[in-house]
C-alpha positions as a LaTeX table, in Angstrom:
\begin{tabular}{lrrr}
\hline
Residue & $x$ (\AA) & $y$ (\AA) & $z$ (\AA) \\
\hline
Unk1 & 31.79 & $-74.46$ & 179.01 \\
Unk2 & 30.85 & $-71.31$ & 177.10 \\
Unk3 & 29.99 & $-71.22$ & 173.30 \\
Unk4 & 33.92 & $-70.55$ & 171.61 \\
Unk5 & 35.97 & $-71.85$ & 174.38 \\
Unk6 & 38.36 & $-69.10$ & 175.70 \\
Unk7 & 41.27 & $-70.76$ & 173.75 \\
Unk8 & 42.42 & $-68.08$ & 171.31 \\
Unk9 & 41.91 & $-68.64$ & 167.67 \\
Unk10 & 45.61 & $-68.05$ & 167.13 \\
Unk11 & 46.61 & $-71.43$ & 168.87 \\
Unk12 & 43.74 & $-73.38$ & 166.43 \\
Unk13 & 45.37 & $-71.86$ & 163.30 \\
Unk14 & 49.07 & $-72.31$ & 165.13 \\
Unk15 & 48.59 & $-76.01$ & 165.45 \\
Unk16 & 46.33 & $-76.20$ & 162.03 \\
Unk17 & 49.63 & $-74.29$ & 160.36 \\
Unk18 & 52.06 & $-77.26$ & 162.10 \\
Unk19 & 49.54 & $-80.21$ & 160.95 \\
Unk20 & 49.94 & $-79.34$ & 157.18 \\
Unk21 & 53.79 & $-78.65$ & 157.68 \\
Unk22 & 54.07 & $-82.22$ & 158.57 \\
Unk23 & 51.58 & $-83.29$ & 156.34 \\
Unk24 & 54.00 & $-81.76$ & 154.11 \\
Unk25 & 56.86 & $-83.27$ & 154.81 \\
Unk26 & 55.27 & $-86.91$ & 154.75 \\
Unk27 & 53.79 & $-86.83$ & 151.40 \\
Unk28 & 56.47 & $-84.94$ & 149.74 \\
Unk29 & 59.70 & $-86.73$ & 151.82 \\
Unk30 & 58.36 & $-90.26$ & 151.71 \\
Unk31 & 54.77 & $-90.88$ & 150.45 \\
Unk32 & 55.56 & $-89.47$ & 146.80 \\
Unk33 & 59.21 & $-91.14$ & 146.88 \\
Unk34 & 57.79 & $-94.25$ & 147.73 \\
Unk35 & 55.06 & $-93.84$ & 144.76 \\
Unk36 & 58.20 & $-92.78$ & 142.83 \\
Unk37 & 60.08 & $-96.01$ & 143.94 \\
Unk38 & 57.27 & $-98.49$ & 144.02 \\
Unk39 & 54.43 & $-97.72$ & 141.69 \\
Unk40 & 52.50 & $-98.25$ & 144.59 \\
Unk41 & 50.87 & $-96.06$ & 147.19 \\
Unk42 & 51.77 & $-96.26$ & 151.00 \\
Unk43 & 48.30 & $-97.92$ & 152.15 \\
Unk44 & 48.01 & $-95.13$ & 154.78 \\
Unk45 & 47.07 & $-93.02$ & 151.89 \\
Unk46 & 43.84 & $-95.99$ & 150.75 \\
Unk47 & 40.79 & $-93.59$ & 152.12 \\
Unk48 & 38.33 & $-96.21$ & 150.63 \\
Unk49 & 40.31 & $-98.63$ & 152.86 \\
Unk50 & 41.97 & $-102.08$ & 151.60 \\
Unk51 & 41.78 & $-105.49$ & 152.70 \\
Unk52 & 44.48 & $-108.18$ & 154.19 \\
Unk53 & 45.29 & $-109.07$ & 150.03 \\
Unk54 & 46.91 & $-105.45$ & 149.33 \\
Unk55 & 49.09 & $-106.14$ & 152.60 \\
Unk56 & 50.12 & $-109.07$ & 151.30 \\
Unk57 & 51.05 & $-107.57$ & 148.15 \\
Unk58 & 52.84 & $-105.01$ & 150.18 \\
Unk59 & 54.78 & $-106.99$ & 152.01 \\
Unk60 & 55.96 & $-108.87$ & 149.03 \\
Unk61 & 56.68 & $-105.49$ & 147.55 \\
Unk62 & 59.05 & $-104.26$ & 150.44 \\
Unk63 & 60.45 & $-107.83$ & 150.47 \\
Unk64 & 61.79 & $-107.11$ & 146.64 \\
Unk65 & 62.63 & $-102.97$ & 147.27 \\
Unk66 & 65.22 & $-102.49$ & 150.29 \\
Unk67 & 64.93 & $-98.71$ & 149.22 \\
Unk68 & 60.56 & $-98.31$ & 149.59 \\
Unk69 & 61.39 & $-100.64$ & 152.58 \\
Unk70 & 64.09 & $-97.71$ & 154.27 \\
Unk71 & 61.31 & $-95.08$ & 153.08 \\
Unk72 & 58.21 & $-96.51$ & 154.51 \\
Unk73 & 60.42 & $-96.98$ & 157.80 \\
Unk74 & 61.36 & $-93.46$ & 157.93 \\
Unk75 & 57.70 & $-92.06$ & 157.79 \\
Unk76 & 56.89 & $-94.11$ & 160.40 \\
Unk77 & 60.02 & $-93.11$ & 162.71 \\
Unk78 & 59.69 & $-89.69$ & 161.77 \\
Unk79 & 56.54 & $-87.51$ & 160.99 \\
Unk80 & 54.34 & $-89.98$ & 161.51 \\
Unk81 & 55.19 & $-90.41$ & 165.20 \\
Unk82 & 54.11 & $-86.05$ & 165.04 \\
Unk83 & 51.32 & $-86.10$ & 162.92 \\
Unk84 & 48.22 & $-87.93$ & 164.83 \\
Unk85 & 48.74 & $-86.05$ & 167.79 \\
Unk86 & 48.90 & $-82.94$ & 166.21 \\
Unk87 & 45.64 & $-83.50$ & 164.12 \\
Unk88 & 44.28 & $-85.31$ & 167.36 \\
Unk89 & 45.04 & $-81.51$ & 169.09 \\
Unk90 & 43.35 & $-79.85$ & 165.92 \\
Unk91 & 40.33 & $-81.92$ & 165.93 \\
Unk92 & 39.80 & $-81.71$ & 169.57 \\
Unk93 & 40.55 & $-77.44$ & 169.84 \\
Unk94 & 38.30 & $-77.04$ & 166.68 \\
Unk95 & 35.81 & $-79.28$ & 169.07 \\
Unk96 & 36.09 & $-76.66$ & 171.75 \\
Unk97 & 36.01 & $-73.49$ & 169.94 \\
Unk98 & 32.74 & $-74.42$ & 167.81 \\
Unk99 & 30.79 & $-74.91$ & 170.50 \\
Unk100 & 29.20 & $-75.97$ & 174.44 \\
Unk101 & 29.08 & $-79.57$ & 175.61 \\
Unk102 & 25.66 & $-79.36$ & 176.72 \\
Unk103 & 23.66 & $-77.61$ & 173.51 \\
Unk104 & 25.24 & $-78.72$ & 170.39 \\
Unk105 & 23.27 & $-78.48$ & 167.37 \\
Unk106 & 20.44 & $-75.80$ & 169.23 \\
Unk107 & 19.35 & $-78.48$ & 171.73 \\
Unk108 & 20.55 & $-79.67$ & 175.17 \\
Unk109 & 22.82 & $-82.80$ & 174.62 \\
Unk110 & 22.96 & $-85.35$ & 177.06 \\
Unk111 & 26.15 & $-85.29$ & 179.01 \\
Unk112 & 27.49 & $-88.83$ & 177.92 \\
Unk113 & 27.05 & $-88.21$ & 174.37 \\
Unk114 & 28.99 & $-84.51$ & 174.75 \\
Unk115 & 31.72 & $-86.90$ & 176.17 \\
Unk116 & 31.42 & $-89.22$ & 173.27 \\
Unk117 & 31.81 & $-86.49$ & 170.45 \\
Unk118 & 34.63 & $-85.25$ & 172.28 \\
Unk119 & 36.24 & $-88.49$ & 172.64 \\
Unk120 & 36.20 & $-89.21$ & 168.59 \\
Unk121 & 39.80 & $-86.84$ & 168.22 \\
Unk122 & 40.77 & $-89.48$ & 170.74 \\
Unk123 & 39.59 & $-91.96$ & 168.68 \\
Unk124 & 41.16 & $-91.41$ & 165.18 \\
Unk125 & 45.13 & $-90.90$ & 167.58 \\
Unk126 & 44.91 & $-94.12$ & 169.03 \\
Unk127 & 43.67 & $-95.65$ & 165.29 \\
Unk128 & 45.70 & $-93.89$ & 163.34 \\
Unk129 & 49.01 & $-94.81$ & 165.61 \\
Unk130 & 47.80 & $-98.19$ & 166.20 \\
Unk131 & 47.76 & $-98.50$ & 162.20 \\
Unk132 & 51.69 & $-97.42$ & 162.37 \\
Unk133 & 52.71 & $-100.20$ & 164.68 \\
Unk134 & 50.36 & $-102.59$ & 162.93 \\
Unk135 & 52.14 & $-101.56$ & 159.82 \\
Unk136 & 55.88 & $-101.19$ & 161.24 \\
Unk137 & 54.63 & $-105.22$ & 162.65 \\
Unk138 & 52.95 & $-106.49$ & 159.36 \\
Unk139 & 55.90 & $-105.31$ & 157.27 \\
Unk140 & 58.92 & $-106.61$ & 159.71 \\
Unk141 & 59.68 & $-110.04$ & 160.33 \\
Unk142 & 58.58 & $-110.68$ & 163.38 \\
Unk143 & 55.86 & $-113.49$ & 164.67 \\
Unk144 & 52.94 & $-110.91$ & 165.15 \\
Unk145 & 53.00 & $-109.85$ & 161.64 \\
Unk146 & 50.54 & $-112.57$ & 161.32 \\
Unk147 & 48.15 & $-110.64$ & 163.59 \\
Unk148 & 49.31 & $-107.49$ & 162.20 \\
Unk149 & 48.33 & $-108.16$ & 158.57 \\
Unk150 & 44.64 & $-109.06$ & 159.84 \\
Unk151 & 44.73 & $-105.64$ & 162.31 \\
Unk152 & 45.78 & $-103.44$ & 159.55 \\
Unk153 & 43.11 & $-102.71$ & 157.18 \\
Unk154 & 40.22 & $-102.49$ & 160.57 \\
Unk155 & 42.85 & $-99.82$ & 162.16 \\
Unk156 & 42.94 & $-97.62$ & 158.68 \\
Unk157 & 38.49 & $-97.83$ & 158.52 \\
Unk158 & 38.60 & $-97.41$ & 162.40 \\
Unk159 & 41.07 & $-93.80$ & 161.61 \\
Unk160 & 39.40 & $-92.81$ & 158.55 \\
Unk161 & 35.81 & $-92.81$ & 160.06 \\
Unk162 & 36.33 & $-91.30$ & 163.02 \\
Unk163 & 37.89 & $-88.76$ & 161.08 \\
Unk164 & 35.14 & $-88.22$ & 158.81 \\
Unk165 & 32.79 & $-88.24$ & 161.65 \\
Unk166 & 34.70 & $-85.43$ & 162.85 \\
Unk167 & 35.17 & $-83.44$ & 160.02 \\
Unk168 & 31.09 & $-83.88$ & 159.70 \\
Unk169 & 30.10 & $-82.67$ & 163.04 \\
Unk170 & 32.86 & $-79.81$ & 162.76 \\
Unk171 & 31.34 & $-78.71$ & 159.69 \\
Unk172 & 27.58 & $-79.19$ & 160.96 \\
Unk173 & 28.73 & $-76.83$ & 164.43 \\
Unk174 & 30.13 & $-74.73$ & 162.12 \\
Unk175 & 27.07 & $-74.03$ & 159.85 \\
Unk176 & 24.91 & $-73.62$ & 162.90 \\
Unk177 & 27.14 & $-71.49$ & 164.61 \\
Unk178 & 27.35 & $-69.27$ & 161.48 \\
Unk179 & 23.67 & $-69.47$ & 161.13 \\
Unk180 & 22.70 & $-68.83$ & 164.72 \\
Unk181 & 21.33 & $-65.42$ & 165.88 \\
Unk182 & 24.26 & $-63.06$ & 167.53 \\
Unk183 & 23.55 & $-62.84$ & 170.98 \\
Unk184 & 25.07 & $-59.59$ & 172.56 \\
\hline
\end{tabular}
């Protein structure tokens, strides 16, 4: 694969342009409502992360609101069931279009860990939706909430890191594509 993957830059900023959209719509239909409603942030929102005490605290929360309890249901049925795969797409076009499996950062890579970096997109989707079924579990009634309630904080580190990872290594492709000398 060539340096800037032939995918046109259009299609990046196209799916980049949808991503925010929805992030859009969830923080502004549900994530500030709920804020509004609770006093309380959704812990999908907790960056630093949160352990199993704030879910119990949440739960007891949604037990006492039926409204924040409708609210945080309808993110999760609606752009939340969107969002990771479009910012799973982002992640993983923004992968392609900085740069060659084989010679990231000015040196040849080996071929496992090219796989492995462009596996992490991967990685924060199947996190990120994992952490909305361990939440739709943890905050329903069923007997896995149990479970649930101790999955819940590891799935939000587990999306949040590989995130940042990603964000890193874009950025770090980016400078040293920017830096590189033009070859024509």
């Amino acid at each position: 694969m060539k340096a800037g993957s032939g995918i046109p830059l259009w299609i990046v900023s196209l799916v980049a342009a949808l991503c925010l959209a929805v992030l859009a719509w969830t923080t502004f239909g549900f994530v500030v409502p709920f804020k509004h409603e609770t006093g309380q942030a959704v812990l999908d929102t907790y960056f630093a992360g949160y352990d199993e005490s704030a879910v119990f605290h949440m739960q007891k929360l949604l037990d006492e609101n039926e409204t924040a309890t409708r609210l945080l249901r309808a993110m999760y049925f609606g752009p939340e069931l969107i969002f990771p795969a479009l910012l799973t797409a982002l992640l993983f076009l923004a992968f392609l279009k900085l740069g060659p499996v084989g010679s990231w950062f000015g040196r040849s890579l080996h071929p496992l860990a090219a796989k492995v970096i462009y596996l992490l997109p991967f990685v924060y989707g199947v996190a990120d939706y994992g952490e909305n079924i361990a939440s739709l579990v943890a905050f329903g009634d069923g007997a896995s909430s149990s479970l649930a309630v101790h999955l819940l904080p590891w799935m939000t580190r587990v999306k949040f890191a590989s995130l940042a990872i990603c964000f890193i290594l874009m950025v770090r492709l980016a400078i040293g594509r920017w830096l590189s000398p033009r070859r024509d």
